[in-house]
Legacy VTK file of the C-alpha trace (Angstrom):
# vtk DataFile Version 3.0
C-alpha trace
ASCII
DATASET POLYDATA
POINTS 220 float
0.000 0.000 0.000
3.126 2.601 0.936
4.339 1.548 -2.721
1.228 2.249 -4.382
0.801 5.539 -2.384
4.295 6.596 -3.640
3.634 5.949 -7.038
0.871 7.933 -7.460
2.090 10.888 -5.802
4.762 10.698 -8.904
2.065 11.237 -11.254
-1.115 13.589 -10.838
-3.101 14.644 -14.295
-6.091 17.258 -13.467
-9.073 17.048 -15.877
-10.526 20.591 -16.706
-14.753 20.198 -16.045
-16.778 23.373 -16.851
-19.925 22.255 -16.561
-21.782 19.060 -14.438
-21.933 15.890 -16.233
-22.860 12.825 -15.059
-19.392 11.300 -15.329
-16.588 12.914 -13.619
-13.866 10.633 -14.440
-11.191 10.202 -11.586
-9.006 8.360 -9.481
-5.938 8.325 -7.596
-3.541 9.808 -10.187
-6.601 11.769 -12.087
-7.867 14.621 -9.997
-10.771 17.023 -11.552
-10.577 20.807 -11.156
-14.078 23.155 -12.003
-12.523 25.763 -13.904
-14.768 29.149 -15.130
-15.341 29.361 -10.682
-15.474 33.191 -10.519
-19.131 33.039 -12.424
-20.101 29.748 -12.314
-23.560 29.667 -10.666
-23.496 25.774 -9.642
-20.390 23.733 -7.329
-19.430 20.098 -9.217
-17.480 19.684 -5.664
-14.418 19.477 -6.326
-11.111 21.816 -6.245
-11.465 24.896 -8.420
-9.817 27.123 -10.653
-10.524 30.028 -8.237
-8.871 28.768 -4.835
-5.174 30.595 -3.827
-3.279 32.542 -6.113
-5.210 32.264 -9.797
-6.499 34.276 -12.530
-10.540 32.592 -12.522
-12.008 35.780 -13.339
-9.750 35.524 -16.930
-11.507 32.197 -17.701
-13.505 33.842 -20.730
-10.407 34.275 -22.350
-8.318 31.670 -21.269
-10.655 28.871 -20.738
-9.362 25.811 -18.987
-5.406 27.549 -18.620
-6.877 28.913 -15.826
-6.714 25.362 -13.985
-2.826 25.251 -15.335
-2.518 28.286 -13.782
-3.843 27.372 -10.543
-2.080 24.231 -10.699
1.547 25.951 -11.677
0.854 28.744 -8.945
-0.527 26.392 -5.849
-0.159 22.919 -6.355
3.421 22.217 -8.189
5.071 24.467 -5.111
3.694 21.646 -2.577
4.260 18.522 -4.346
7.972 18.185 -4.895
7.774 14.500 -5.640
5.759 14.951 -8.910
7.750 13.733 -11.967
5.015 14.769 -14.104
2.310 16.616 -14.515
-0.706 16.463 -16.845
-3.825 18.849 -18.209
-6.734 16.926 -19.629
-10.360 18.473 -20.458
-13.770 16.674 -19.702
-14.090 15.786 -23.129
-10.727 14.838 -24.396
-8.065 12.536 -22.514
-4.897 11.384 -24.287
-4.874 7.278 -25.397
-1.697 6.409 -24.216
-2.435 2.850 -25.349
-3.746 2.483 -28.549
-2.835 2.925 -32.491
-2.537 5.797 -33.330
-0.292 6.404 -30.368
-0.847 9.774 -28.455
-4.074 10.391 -30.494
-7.332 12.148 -28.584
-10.081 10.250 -27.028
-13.092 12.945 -27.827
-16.429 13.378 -26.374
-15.691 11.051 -23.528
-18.087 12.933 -20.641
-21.289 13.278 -22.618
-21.098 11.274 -26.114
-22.920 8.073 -24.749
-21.162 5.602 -26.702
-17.681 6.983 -26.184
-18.820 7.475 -22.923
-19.245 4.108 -22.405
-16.698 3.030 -24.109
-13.978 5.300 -22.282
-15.190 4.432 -18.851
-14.319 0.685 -19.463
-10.791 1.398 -20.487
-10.510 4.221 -18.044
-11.397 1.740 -15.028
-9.049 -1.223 -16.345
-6.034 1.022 -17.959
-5.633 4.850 -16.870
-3.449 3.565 -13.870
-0.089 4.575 -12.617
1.309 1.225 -13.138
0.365 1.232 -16.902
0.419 4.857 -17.793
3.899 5.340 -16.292
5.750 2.605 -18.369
4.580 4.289 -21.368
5.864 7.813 -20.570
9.140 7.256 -18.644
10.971 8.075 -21.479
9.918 10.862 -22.606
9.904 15.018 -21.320
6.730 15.684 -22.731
3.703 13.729 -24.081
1.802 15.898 -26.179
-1.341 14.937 -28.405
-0.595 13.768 -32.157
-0.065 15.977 -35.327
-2.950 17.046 -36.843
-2.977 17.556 -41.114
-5.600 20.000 -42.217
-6.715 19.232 -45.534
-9.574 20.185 -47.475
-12.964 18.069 -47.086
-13.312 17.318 -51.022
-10.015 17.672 -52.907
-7.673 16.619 -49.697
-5.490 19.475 -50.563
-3.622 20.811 -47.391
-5.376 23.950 -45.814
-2.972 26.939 -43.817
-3.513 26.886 -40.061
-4.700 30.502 -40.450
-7.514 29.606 -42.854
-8.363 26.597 -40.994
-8.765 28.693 -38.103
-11.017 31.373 -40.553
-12.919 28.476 -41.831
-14.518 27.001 -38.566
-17.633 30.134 -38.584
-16.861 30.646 -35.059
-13.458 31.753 -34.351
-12.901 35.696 -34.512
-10.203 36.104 -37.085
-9.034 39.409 -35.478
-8.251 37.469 -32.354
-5.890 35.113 -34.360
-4.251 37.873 -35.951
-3.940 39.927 -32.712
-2.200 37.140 -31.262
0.572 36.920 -34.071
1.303 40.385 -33.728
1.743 40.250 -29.690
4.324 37.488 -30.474
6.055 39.163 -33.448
6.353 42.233 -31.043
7.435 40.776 -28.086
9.194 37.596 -29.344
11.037 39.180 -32.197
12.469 36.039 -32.432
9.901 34.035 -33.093
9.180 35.391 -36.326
9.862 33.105 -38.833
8.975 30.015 -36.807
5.308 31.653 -35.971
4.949 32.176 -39.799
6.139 28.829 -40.745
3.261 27.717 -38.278
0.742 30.018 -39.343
1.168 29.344 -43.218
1.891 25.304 -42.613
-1.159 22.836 -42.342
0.236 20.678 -39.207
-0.740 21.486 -35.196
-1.114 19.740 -32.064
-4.930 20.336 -30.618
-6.672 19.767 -27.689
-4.562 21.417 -24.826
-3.627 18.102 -23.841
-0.525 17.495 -22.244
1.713 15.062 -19.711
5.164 17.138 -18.864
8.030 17.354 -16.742
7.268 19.980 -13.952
10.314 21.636 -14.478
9.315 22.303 -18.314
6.178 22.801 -16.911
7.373 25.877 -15.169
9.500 27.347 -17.763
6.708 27.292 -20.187
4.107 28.842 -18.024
6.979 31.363 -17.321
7.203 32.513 -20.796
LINES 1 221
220 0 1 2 3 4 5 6 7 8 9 10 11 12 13 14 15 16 17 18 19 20 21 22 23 24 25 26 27 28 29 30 31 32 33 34 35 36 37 38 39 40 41 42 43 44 45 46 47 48 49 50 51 52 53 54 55 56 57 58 59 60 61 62 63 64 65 66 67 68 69 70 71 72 73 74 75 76 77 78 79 80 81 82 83 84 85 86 87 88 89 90 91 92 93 94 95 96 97 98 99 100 101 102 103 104 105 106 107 108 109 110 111 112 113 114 115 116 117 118 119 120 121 122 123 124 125 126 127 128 129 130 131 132 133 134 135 136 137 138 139 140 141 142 143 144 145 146 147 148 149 150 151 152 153 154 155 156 157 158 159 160 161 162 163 164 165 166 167 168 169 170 171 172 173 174 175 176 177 178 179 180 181 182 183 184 185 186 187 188 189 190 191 192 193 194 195 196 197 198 199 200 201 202 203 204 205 206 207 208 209 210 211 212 213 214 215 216 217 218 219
C-alpha cells in the first residue's frame, strides 16, 4: 500500500470540467478541477480554478489555462515528488495505449457511446502502473499531429484559414495574437509564420510534462 501511495504521488493529471456531467472521471492519479469558478452559478465539488493565487475571473479568455494556472501557482510548489504533470479536459483525454499512439479520445463525458466506451478502459487502464511505463521516457507527451486538408479535394489547408474556416473563431483574435508574439518575441518570427502558413498542429490542450518544463513554459 506505501508503494502504491508513492507511485501515485509521482504522477497527478487534473481534468478541466466546466460544466456538471454525469461522469466525472477520476481516481488516484486523475484529480478534476471546475474551472470558469469566478461566475459559475453551480459547485461540481471538487477543487477549483478560483482557490489561492489564480487568474478565474480571466476564464472567458483563457478557458481551462486557468486550472494550469492554478495548478503551476498552488499545487506544483507543494508537491515536490511529482515527476510529471498532466492537463486533460472533460471531453478529451490522451490514449496512451492504442494505435494511433498519443491520439485524442473525444467526447468522452457526454457522447454516450464513447462514454461508455472510455469508462471501461478508463477503469481497467488509466493507472499509474500502466500509464507510467509508457511515458518514462519521454519530457513531454503531447497529443498527435494534426494535417488539415480540405474536405473534397484533400489538398492541405494553412492553419490561419483553418482557423477562418470554422464560422466561429474571430479572425481578429488570431491575428492579434501573431502580432503580440512578433512584437514581443522578435524572435519568433519566422517560426510563428512557418506555423501560421503550414497545415500541421497539435490540438486539444492536452498534455503530460516534466514539472520543471512545466514551469518554464508557463513562465514565458
Amino acid at each position: 500500500k506505501m508503494l502504491e501511495k508513492n507511485n501515485s504521488d509521482r504522477l497527478k493529471i487534473f481534468a478541466a470540467y466546466n460544466k456538471p456531467f454525469k461522469k466525472i472521471f477520476r481516481s488516484d492519479i486523475f484529480i478534476p478541477i471546475q474551472t470558469n469558478c469566478g461566475k459559475a452559478q453551480f459547485d461540481l465539488g471538487f477543487l477549483k480554478d478560483n482557490q489561492g493565487v489564480n487568474i478565474a475571473d480571466k476564464n472567458e479568455f483563457f478557458g481551462e489555462l486557468t486550472a494550469w494556472y492554478y495548478i503551476w501557482k498552488n499545487y506544483l510548489p507543494e508537491h515536490k515528488e511529482l515527476e510529471y504533470i498532466g492537463f486533460f479536459q472533460y471531453r478529451r483525454f490522451i490514449d496512451f495505449f492504442n494505435k494511433p499512439k498519443w491520439h485524442i479520445l473525444w467526447d468522452v463525458s457526454f457522447h454516450k457511446i464513447r462514454s461508455e466506451f472510455f469508462e471501461k478502459l478508463f477503469s481497467e487502464k488509466y493507472k499509474f502502473e500502466n500509464i507510467y511505463p509508457v511515458i518514462k521516457d519521454y519530457d513531454i507527451i503531447i497529443s498527435q499531429k494534426l494535417n488539415f486538408k480540405r474536405i473534397i479535394s484533400r489538398k492541405p489547408v494553412s492553419v490561419k484559414e483553418q482557423y477562418k474556416n470554422t464560422g466561429h473563431h474571430p479572425l481578429k483574435e488570431f491575428e492579434d495574437f501573431i502580432e503580440i508574439i512578433k512584437n514581443k518575441h522578435p524572435e519568433y518570427i519566422e517560426d510563428i509564420e512557418e506555423f501560421i502558413n503550414g497545415n500541421t498542429m497539435y490540438t486539444g490542450t492536452v498534455l503530460v510534462i516534466r514539472p520543471k518544463l512545466l514551469d518554464k513554459y508557463l513562465s514565458w
